[in-house]
N, C-alpha and C positions, 0 to 999 in steps of 0.2 A: 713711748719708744719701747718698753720692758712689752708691755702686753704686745707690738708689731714681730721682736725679736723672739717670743715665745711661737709664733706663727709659724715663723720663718723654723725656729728647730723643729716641730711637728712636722711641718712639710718636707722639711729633709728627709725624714725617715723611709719617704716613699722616693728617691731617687731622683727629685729634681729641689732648685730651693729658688726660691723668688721671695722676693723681697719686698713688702709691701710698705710705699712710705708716703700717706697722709692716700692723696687716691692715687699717686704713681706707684710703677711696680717697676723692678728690674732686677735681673736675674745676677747670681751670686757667682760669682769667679772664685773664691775660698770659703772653704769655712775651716776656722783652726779654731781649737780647746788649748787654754793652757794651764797649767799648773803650777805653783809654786813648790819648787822643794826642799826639804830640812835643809841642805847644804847653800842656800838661796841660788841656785838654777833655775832655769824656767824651763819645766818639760812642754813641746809641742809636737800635737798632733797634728797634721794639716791633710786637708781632703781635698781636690778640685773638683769644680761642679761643671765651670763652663769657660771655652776661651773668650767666648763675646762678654762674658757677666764684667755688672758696672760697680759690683761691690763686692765688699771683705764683712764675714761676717766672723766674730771672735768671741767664742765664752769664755771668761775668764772663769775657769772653777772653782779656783781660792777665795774669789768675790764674791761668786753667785750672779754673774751679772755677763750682760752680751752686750759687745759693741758692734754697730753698724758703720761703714765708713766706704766711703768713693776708696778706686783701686792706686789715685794718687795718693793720699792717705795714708793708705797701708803701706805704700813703699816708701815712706818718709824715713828718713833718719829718724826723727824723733818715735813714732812708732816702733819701727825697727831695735832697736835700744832700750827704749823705755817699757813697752810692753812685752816684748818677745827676748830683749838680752845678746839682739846679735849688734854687733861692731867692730871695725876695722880697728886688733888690736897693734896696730901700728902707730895708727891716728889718736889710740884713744886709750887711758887709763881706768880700768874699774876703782874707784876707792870708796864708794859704801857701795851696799845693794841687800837692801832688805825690803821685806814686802809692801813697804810702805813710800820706799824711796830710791832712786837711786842717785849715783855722782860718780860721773867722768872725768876725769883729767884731760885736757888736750895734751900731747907731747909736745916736747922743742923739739926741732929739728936743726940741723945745721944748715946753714945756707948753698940753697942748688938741691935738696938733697928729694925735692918733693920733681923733682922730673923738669925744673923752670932752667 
């Protein structure tokens, strides 16, 4: 996977990115860098390539390392949160968050209070 993902950034550089995975290929709808930093935030850079593309392509730069993933995926909660730091701080408590980990809190709500 590192050696397909190292493809996939070369080719970017020339203005389109496709994604080569075993003999399929398909075409990249993001590609984000992120960064961890001193204050543990996650800076992101985010690019579009394509409205039709089937994947997210993401360097983590603190790691050294690129993940590949379908566009359901990438819009997961759990992505969302865990590798990029965004979440609904209504729904959700930060209580650790270091480069190694993080932990959310869910909040209590009072009853009715979520729209039921």
């Amino acid at each position: 996977m590192l050696a397909s993902a190292f493809v996939v950034f070369l080719v970017g550089w020339w203005g389109f990115l496709e994604v080569p995975l075993g003999f399929k290929q398909g075409d990249v709808k993001y590609f984000v860098a992120t960064q961890n930093a001193k204050d543990n935030n996650i800076k992101l850079q985010l690019q579009y390539y394509s409205a039709n593309g089937k994947y997210a392509v993401i360097y983590m730069r603190s790691y050294g390392i690129f993940v590949i993933m379908d566009i359901a995926t990438f819009d997961s909660t759990y992505v969302q949160m865990f590798i990029f730091g965004k979440y609904d701080k209504n729904l959700f408590e930060l209580v650790v968050s270091s480069p190694y980990s993080k932990i959310y809190k869910l909040k209590k709500f009072a009853s009715g209070s979520l729209g039921n």
